[in-house]
C-alpha positions as CSV (number, residue, x, y, z in Angstrom):
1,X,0.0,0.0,0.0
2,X,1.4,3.5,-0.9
3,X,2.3,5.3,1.5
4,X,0.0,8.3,3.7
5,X,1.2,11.1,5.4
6,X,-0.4,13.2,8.1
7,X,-1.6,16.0,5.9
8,X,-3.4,13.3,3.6
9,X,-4.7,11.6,6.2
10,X,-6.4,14.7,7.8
11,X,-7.8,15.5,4.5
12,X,-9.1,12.0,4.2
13,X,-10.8,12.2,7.4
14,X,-11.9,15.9,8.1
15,X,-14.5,15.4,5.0
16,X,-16.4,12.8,7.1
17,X,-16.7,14.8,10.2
18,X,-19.5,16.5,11.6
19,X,-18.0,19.0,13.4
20,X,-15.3,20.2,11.1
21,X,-14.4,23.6,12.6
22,X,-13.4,22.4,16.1
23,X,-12.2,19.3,15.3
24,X,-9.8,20.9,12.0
25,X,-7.8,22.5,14.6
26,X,-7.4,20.5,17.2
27,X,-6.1,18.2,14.5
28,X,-4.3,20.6,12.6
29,X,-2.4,20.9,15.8
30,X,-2.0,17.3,16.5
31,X,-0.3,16.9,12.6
32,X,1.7,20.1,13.3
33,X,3.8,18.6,16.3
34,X,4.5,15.6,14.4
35,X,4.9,16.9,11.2
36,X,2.9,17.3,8.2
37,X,4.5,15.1,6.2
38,X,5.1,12.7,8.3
39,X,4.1,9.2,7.0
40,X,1.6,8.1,9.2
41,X,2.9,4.3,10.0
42,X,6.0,6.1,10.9
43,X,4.4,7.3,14.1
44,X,5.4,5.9,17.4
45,X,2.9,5.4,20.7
46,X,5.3,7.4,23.2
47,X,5.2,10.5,20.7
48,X,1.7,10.7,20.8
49,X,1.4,10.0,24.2
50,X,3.6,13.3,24.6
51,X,1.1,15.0,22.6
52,X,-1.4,14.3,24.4
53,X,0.3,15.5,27.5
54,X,0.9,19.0,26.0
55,X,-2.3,19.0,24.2
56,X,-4.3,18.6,27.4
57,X,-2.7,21.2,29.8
58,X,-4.8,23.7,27.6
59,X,-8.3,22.6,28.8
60,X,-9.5,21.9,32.1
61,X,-11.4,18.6,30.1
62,X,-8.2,17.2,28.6
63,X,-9.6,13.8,27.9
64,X,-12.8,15.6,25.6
65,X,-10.0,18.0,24.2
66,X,-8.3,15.2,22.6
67,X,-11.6,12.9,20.8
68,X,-10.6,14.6,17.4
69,X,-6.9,13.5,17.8
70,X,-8.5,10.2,18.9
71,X,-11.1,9.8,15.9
72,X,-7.8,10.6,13.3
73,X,-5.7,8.2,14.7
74,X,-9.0,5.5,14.9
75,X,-9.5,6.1,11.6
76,X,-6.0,5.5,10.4
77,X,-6.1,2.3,11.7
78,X,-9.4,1.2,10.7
79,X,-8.9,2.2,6.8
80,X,-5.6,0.2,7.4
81,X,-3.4,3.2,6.4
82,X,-1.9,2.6,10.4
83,X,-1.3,-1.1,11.3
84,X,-0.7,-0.3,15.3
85,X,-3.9,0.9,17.6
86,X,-2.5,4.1,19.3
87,X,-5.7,5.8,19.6
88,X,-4.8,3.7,24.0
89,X,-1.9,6.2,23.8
90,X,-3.8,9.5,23.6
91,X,-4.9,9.7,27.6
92,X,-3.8,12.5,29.9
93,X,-1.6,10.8,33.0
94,X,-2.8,11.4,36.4
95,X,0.6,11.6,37.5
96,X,2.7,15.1,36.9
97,X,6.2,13.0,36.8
98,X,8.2,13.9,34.1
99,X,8.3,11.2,30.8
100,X,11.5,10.0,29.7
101,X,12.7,11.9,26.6
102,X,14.7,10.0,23.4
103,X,16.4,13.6,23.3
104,X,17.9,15.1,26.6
105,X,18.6,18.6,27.3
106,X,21.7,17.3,29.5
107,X,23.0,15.9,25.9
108,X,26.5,16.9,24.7
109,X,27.5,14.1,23.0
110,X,27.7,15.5,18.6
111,X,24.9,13.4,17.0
112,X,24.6,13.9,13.1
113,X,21.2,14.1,12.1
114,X,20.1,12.9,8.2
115,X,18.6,16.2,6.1
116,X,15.0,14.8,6.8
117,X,15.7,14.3,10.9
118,X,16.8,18.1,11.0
119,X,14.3,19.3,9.3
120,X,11.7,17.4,11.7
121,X,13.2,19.3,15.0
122,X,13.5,22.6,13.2
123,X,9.9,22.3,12.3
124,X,9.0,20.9,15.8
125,X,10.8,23.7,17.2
126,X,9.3,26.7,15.4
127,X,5.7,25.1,16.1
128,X,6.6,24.8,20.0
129,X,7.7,28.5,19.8
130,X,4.4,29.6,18.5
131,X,2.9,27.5,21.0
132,X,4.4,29.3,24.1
133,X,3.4,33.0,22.6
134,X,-0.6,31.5,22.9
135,X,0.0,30.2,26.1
136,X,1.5,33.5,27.5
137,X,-1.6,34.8,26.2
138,X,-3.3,32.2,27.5
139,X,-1.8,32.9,31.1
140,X,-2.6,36.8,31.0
141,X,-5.8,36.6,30.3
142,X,-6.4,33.6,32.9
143,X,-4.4,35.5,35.8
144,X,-6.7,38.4,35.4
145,X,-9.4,36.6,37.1
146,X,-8.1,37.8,40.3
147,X,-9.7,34.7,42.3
148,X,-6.9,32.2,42.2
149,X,-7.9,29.7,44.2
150,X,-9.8,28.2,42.1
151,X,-8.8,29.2,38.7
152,X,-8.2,25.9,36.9
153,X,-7.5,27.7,33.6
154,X,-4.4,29.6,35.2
155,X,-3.1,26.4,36.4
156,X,-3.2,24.1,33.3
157,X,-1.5,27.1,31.2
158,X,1.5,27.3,33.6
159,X,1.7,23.6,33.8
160,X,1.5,23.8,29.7
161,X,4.3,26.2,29.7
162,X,6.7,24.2,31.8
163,X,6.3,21.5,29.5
164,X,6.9,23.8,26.5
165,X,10.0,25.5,27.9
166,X,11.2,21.5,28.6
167,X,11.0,20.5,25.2
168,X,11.9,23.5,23.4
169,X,15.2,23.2,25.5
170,X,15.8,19.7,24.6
171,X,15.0,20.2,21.5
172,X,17.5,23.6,20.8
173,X,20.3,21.2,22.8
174,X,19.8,18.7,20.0
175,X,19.7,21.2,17.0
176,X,22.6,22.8,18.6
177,X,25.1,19.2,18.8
178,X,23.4,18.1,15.7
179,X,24.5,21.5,13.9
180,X,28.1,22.0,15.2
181,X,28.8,18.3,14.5
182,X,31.8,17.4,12.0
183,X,30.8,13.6,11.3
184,X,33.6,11.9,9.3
185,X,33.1,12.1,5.6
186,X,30.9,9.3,4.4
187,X,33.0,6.3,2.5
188,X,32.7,6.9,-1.1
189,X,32.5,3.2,-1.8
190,X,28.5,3.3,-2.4
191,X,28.2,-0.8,-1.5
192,X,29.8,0.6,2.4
193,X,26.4,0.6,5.5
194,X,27.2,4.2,6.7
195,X,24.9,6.8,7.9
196,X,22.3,7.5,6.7
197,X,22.8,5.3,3.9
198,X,19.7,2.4,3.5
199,X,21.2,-0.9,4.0
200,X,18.8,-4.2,2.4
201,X,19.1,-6.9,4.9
202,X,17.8,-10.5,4.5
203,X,17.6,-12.9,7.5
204,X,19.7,-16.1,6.9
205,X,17.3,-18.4,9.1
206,X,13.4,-16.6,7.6
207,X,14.8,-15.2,4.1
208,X,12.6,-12.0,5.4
209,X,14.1,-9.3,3.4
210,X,13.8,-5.8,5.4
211,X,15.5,-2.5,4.5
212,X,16.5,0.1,6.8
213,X,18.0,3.5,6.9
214,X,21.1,3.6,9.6
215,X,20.3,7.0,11.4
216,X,21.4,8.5,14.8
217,X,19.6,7.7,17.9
218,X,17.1,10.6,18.2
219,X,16.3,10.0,14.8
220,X,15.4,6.1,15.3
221,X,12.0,4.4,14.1
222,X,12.0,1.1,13.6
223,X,8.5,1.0,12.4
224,X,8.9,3.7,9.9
225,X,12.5,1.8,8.5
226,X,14.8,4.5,10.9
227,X,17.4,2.2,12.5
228,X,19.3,3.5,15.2
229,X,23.4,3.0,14.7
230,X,23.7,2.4,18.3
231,X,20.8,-0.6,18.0
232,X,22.4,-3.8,18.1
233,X,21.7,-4.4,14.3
234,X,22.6,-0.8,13.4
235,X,25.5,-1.4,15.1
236,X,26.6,-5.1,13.4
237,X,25.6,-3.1,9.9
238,X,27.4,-0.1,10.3
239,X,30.5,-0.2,7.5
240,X,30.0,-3.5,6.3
241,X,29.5,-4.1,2.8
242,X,27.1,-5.2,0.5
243,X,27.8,-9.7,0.2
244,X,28.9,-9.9,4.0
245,X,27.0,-11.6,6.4
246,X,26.9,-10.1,10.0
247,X,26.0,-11.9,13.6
248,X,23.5,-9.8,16.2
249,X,22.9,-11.0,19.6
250,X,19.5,-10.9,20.7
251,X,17.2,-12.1,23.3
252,X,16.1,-15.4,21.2
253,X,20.0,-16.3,20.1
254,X,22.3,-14.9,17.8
255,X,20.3,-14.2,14.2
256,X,22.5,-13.4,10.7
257,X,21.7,-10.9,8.2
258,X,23.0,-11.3,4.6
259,X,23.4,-7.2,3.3
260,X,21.9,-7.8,0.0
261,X,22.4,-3.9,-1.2
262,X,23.0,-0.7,0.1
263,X,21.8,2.5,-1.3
264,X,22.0,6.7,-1.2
């Protein structure tokens, strides 16, 4: 099946919903953070779990806030353009501890990002900006309801913006590493597994044939073909060549992979 991405799929499912208005920008939103053209089986569950973290500081109803998000991602999956459920993921967690982030703003390590990964933070980045200018707004005009003992508005936009100012700082510390890094030149020999380079791989025991792009860490997605080089097949893979066979280690016993090509 060809591939969808996010702005497709909204179009595809905005013209069967009632409430268009309300539910086009809470989507709109939703396909922003990830986005837009993002292919939708490329999405992972914690990512939109996140979203649905952030999403739902801006109402006192979180869980009603997110149905649309919920109805987009229930549709995917029914019309078989998504083959995971995630529509489980899009809840609002009673607790306030802080989830575990792929990208860390203690990070320091250089990490080279492909073109496509970059362009994703950058783009994640400047829609987080915009984000926090609303939910200043969104705090004046809360605070000037001078009773704040119980102004449940006021709180959820100042728990919003921690969250915001979290992610946009772990998200400017990768940009930044990602940006100043010098990663060794790529070998020229095209049949070389380097990164960013998509390596075919066929298991020697199933003869299942799987390709892969090698990427950094933060950039990983198994589902969507985004392995990570630090993965224990990224690893085995990283500058062999095309005709080798390479060993992983893995929880059922040691599997082989036959590199049957590598491409740009």
């Amino acid at each position: 099946m060809e591939q969808v991405n996010l702005e497709q799929l909204l179009i595809q499912y905005i013209a069967g919903v009632k409430d268009k208005e309300n539910s086009q920008s809470e989507l709109s939103r939703f396909i922003r953070w990830c986005g837009r053209q993002r292919e939708v089986e490329s999405l992972e569950a914690n990512e939109v779990a996140a979203y649905a973290q952030f999403a739902a500081g801006a109402s006192a109803d979180g869980q009603r806030h997110l149905e649309p998000v919920r109805g987009l991602l229930a549709f995917a999956y029914k019309e078989g353009i998504l083959s995971r459920n995630l529509v489980s993921n899009v809840r609002v967690s009673r607790g306030r501890g802080r989830r575990k982030e792929a990208v860390k703003s203690a990070q320091t390590q250089e990490v080279t990002l492909t073109p496509e990964g970059l362009k994703q933070v950058q783009e994640r980045l400047a829609f987080l900006r915009e984000e926090r200018l609303r939910t200043i707004e969104d705090i004046r005009k809360a605070a000037a309801d001078k009773d704040f003992r119980e102004n449940a508005p006021l709180d959820a936009a100042r728990e919003r913006m921690g969250h915001l100012d979290s992610r946009i700082r772990e998200l400017e510390s990768l940009q930044r590493v990602a940006t100043q890094a010098r990663p060794k030149e790529a070998p020229r020999e095209m049949s070389i597994a380097a990164l960013g380079r998509r390596v075919v791989v066929r298991n020697v025991a199933t003869g299942l044939q799987q390709s892969y792009q090698l990427v950094a860490a933060p950039e990983a997605n198994p589902m969507g073909g985004k392995l990570s080089i630090t993965s224990p097949v990224g690893k085995a893979l990283l500058n062999r060549r095309v005709g080798e066979e390479v060993s992983v280690p893995t929880p059922r016993g040691t599997e082989a992979f036959f590199i049957v090509e590598v491409q740009q």
